[in-house]
C-alpha distance (Angstrom), angle and dihedral (degrees) to the residues before:
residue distance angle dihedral
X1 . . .
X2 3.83 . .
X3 3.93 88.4 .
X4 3.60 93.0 52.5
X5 4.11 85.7 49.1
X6 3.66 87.4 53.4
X7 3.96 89.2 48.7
X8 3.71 94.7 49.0
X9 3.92 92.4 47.9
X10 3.77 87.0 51.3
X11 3.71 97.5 48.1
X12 4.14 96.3 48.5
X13 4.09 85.8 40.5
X14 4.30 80.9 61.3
X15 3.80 99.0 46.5
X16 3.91 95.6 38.5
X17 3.80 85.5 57.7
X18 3.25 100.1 54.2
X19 3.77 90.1 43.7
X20 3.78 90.3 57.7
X21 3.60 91.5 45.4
X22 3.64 97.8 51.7
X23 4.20 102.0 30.5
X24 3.97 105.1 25.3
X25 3.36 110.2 -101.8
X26 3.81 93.3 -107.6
X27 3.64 100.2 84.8
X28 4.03 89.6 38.8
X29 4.12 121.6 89.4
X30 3.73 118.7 -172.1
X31 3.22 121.0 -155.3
X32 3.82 102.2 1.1
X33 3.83 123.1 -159.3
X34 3.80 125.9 -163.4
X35 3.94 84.4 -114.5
X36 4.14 96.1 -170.8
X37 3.68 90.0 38.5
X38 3.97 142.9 42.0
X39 3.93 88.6 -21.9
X40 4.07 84.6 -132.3
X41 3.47 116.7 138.3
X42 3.50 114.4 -107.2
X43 3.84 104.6 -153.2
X44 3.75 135.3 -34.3
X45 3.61 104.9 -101.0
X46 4.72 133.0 13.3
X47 2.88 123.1 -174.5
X48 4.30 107.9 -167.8
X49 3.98 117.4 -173.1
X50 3.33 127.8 165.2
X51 4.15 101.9 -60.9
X52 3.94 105.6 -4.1
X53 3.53 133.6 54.3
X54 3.81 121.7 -163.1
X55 3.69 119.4 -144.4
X56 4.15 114.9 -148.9
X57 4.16 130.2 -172.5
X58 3.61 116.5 -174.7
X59 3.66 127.7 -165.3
X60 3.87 132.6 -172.9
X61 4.18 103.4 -176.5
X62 3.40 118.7 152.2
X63 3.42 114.3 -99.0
X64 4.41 102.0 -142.0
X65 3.46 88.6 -177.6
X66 4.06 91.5 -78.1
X67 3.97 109.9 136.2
X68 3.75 91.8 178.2
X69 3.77 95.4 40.6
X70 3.90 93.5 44.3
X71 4.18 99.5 49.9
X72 3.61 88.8 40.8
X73 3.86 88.8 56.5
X74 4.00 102.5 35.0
X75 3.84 105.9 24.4
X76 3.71 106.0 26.4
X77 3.93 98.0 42.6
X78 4.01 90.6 39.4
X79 4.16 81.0 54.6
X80 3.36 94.9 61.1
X81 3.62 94.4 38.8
X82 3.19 92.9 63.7
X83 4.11 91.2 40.7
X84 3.91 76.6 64.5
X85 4.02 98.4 49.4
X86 3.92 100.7 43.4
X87 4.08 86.4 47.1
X88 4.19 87.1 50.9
X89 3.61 94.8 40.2
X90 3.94 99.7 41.5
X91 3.94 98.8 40.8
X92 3.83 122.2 94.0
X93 3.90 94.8 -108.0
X94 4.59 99.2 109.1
X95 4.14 101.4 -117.7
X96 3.71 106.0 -160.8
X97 4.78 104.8 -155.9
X98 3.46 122.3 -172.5
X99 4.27 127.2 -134.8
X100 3.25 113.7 -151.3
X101 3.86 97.7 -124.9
X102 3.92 92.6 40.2
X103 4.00 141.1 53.7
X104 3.30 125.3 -91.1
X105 4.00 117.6 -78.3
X106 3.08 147.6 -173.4
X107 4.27 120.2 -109.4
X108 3.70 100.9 -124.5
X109 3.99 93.8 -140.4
X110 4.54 89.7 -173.5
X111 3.78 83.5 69.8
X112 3.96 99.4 57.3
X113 3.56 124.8 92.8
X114 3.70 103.1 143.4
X115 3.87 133.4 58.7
X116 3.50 133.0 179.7
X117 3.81 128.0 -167.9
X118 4.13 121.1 -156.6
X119 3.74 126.7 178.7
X120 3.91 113.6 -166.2
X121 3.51 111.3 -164.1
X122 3.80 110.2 -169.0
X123 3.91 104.1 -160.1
X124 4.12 106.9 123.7
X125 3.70 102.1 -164.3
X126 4.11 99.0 54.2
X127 3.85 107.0 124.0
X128 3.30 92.7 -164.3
X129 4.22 142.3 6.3
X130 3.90 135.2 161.4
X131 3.62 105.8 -67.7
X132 4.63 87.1 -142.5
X133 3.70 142.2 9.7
X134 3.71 133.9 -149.3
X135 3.60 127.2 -144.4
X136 3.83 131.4 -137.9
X137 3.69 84.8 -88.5
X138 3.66 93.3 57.8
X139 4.32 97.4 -111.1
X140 3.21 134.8 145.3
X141 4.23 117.2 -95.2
X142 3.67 109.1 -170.5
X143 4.15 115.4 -137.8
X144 3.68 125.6 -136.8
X145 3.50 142.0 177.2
X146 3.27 134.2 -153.1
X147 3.78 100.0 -95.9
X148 3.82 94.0 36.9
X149 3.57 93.3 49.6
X150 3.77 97.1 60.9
X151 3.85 95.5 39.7
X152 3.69 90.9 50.5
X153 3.75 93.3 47.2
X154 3.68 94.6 50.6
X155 3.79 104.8 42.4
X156 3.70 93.3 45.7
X157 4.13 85.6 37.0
X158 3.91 93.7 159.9
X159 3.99 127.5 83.9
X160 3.83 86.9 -122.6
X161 3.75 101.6 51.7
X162 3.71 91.9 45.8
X163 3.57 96.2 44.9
X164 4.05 86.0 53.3
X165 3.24 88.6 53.4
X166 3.47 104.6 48.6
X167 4.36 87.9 48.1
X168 3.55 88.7 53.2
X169 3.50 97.9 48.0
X170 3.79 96.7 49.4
X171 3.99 86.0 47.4
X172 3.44 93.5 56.7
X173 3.72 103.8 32.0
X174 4.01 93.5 36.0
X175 4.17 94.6 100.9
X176 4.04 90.2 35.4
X177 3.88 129.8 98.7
X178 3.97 94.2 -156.5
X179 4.01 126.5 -173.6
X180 3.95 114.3 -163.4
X181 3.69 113.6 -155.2
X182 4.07 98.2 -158.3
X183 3.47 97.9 172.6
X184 4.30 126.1 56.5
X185 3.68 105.3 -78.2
X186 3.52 98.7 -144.4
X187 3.57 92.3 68.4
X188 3.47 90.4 67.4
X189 4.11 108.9 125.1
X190 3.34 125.4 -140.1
X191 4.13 96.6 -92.1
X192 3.85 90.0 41.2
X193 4.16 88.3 55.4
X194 3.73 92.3 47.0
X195 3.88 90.6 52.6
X196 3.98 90.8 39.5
X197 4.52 88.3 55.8
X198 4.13 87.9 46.0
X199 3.63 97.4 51.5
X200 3.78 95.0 47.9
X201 3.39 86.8 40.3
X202 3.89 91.3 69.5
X203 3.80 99.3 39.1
X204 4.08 122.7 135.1
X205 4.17 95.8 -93.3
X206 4.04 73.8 -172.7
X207 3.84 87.6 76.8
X208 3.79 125.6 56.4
X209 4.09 105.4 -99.5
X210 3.66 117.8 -136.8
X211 3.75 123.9 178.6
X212 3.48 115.8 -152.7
X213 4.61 113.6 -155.9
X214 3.50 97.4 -165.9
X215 3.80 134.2 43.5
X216 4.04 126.8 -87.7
X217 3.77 90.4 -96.6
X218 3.74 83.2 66.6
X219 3.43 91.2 53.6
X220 3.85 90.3 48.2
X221 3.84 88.9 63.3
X222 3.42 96.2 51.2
X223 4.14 89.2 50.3
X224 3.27 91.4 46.8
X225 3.47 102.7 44.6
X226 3.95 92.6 50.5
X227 3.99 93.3 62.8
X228 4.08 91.0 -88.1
X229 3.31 102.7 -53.8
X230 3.69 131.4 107.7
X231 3.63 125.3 -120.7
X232 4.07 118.9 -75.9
X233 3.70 93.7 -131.4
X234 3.58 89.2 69.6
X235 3.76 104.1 57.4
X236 3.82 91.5 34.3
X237 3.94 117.9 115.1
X238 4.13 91.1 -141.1
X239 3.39 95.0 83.8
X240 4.12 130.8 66.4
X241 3.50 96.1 176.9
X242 4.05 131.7 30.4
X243 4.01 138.7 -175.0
X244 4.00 121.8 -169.6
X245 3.35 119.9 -170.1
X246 3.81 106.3 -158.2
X247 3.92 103.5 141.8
X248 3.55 103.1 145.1
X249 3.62 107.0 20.0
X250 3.54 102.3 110.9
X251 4.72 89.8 58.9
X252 3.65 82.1 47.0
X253 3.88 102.5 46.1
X254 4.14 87.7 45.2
X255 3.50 95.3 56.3
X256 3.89 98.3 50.3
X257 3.27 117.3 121.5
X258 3.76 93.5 -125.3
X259 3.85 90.7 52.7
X260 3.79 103.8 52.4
X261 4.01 84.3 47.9
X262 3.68 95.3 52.6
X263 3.85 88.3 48.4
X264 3.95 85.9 56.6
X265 3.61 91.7 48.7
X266 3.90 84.5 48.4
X267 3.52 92.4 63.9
X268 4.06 92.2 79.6
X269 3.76 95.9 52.7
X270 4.06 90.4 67.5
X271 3.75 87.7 68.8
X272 4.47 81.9 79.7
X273 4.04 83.3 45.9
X274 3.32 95.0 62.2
X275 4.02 106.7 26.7
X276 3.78 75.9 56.9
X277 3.92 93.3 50.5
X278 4.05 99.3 30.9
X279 3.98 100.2 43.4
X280 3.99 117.6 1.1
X281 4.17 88.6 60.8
X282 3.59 96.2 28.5
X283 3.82 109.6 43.1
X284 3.70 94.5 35.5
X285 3.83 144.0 96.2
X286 3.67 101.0 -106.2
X287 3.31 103.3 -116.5
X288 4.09 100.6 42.5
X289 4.14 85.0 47.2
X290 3.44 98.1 51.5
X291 3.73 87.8 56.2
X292 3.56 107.1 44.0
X293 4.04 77.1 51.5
X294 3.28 96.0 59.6
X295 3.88 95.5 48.4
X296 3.66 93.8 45.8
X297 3.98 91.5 49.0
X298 4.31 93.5 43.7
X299 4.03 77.0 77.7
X300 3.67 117.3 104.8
X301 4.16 121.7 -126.6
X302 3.67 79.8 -100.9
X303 3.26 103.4 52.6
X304 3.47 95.9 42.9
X305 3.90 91.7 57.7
X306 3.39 86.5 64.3
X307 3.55 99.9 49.1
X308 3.65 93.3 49.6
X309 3.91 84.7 55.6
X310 3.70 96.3 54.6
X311 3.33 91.9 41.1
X312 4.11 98.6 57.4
X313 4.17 84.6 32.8
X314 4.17 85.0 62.4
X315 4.09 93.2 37.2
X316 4.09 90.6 52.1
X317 3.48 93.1 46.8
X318 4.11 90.9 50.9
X319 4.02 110.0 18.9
X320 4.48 88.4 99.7
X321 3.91 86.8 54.2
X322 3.95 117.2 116.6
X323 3.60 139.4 175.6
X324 3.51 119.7 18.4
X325 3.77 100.0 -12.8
X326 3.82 112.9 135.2
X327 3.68 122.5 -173.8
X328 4.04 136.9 -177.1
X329 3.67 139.9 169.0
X330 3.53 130.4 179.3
X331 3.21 117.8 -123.3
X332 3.55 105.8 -149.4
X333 3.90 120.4 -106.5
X334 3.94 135.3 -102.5
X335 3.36 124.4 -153.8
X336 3.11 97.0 -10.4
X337 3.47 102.3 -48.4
X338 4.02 121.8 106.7
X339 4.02 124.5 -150.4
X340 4.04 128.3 -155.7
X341 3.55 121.3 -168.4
X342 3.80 119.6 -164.3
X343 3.27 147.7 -165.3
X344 3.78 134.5 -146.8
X345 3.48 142.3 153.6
X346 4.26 125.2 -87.6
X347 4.29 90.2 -125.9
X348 3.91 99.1 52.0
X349 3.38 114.9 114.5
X350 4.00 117.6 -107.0
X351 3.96 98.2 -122.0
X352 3.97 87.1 56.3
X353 3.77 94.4 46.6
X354 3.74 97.3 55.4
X355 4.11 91.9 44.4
X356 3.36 94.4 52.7
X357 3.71 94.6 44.1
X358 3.72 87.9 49.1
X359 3.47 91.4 53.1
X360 4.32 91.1 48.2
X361 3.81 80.8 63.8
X362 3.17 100.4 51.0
X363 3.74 100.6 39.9
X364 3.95 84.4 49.4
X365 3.59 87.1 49.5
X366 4.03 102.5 49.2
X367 4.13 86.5 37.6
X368 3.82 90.4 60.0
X369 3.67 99.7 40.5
X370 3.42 114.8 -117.3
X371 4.09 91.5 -61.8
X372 4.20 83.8 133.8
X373 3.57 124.2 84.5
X374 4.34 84.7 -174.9
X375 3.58 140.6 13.3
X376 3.73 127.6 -152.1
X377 4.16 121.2 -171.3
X378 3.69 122.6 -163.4
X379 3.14 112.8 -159.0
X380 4.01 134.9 -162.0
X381 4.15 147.5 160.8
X382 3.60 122.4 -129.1
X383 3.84 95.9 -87.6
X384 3.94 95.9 54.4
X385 3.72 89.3 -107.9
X386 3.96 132.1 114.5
X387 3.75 88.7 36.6
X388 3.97 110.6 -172.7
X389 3.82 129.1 -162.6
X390 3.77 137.3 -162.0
X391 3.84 144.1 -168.3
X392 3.35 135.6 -166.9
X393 3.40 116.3 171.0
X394 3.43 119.4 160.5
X395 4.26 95.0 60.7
X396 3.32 118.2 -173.9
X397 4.10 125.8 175.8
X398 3.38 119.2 -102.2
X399 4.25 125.0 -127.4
X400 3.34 116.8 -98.9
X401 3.46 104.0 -95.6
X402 4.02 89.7 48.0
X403 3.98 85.4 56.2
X404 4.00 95.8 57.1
X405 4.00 91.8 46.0
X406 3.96 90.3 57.1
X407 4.28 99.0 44.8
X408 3.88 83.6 29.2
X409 3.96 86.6 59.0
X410 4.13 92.0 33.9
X411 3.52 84.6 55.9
X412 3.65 100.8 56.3
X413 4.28 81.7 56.0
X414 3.92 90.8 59.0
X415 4.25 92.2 -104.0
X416 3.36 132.2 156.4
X417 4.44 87.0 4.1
X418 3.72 83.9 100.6
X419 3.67 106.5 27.6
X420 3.77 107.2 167.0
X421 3.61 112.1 -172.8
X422 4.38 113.1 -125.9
X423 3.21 122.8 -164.5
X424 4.04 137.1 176.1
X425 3.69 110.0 -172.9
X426 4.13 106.4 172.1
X427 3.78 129.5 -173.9
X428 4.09 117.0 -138.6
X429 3.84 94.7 -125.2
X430 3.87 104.0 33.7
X431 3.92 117.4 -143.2
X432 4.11 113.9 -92.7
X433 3.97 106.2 -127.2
């Protein structure tokens, strides 16, 4: 019993890690306990952001060799703990969770309207394992491995890109029984082959059976590869029965060209990541941080890229400027949500800074017509330092009279006589020369 302690402690030490790498460990909470309640820990790893939570259980049995044994002791009793969790954390009793850099608070239940289940199963030599479960409920629980787990989480290494993943696989996958064969199938022995025709023998010929040669990182490529979406075959109702042979995909999609230059253009968009990490949840009042945080990290990878681009574009073209010089741009907006950098210089007085950023909002906002529901400013000095952020994000329009005060008064600064329209439109997989 101790060993199997030690094992579990192990495998949810591996999975938060790679959670904190890929998500910041703010919005992650391992291990949490229903602190006002039973005390009983309600799964092994949440994640909470914004709207959606996602639910992991992660198991590291020993395998022995036992198909039957092993999924009925990682997959099927990791199903129904999470059958347990998304009932305790979705019902109307209040469940107070604790992080472990933050009081205790209460899960604000009004807010959620997306869950996601993962089991992580951390046996390495299983040639093959039920690619989905579904709970009591009849939802979707994503499937993991080991090695698919951490590839998954650190290719698509933003909340957004995993979440969009995760909705598009249960889409696809929801009216499927699939069976990934991760490992080479012809190195199946003679006991492993016997186990392999019993277990499809009892599948749900209800559901539409795919069999998958190859592991889920294979079928990552092939997602990612066709623009994020899966391939139509697999959702399409002419077909009973599919077989994808993808081993290999996932070496072969890393070493593309295109790939390893899209990871180097990559490299930029970690400058949100960690202005996020280093100064929006460290340097601000709790409650304003955590929300410009959240904004900033609803951006995809790709979007941030760009971002980060604009951003150092504007700083370059401003960072020798001294006295009174004060500089914005806006940014453009995604989803809804617009973002201002600006520029001022290290000696100006606080109480001047924040009025005339205010009024770069604003002026941004009236300029472009309402077409924002939220703005977010970024704010910096020509040394990178004393970086400032603000949020508004419930933007109304102004009267009339309002609106000529604010370009009446970003006119006397020079703005908007010039306007010169900036733009940073990137593609995922940039084009080889």
């Amino acid at each position: 019993m101790k060993e199997q302690t030690e094992k579990g402690k192990i495998g949810e030490k591996f999975a938060n890690e790679i959670a904190y790498k890929s998500f910041l460990k703010y919005w992650c909470y391992p291990n949490p306990k229903d602190e006002n309640g039973d005390k009983k820990e309600i799964c092994d790893l949440l994640i909470i952001f914004k709207d959606t939570i996602i639910i992991f259980c992660v198991k590291n049995c020993d395998f022995k060799d036992d198909y039957k044994r092993y999924f009925r002791k990682t997959i099927e009793k990791d199903i129904n703990q999470i059958n347990g969790a998304e009932r305790k954390l979705t019902n109307k009793t209040e469940i107070y969770i604790k992080h472990p850099d933050r009081p205790t608070e209460k899960i604000n239940k009004s807010k959620i309207k997306r869950v996601f289940r993962v089991v992580v199963h951390l046996a390495e030599a299983v040639q093959f394992y039920p690619f989905s479960g579904i709970s009591k409920e009849g939802k979707f629980i994503h499937v993991f491995d080991k090695e698919t787990f951490s590839t998954i989480v650190s290719e698509l290494d933003t909340i957004p890109d995993f979440i969009e993943y995760l909705e598009k696989k249960s889409l696809v996958f929801n009216n499927s029984d699939v069976l990934i064969l991760p490992k080479d199938e012809y190195d199946f022995d003679e006991a492993t082959a016997k186990q392999f025709f019993d277990y499809t023998s009892n599948r749900n010929n209800e559901k539409k059976q795919i069999l998958i040669s190859g592991s889920e990182c294979d079928l990552l490529a092939t997602y990612l590869r066709n623009e994020h979406q899966f391939p139509d075959l697999l959702s399409s109702d002419e077909y009973d029965a599919l077989s994808l042979q993808l081993d290999g995909a996932w070496n072969e999609f890393t070493t593309h060209k295109q790939v390893l230059l899209k990871k180097n253009e990559n490299k930029v968009s970690y400058f949100i990541d960690e202005l996020v990490a280093r100064e929006v949840l460290t340097n601000i009042d709790n409650k304003m941080g955590d929300k410009i945080a959240q904004e900033l990290l609803s951006f995809n990878r790709l979007a941030r890229r760009s971002l980060a681009k604009s951003f150092f574009d504007f700083f370059d073209k401003y960072q020798n400027c001294y006295g009174n010089m004060v500089a914005r741009r806006f940014s453009g907006d995604v989803d809804g949500v617009g973002v201002t950098f600006f520029f001022y210089p290290s000696e100006m007085d606080e109480e001047n800074v924040n009025t005339l950023i205010e009024l770069a909002m604003d002026s941004f906002y009236v300029y472009n017509g309402y077409k924002i529901e939220k703005m977010i400013v970024i704010a910096t000095t020509n040394k990178m330092k004393q970086f400032k952020f603000a949020l508004d994000e419930n933007l109304t329009p102004f009267d009339t009279q309002t609106e000529e005060a604010i370009m009446e008064d970003a006119k006397k600064l020079g703005w908007f006589s010039n306007l010169q329209s900036i733009s940073f439109h990137e593609s995922e997989f940039p084009e080889v020369d």
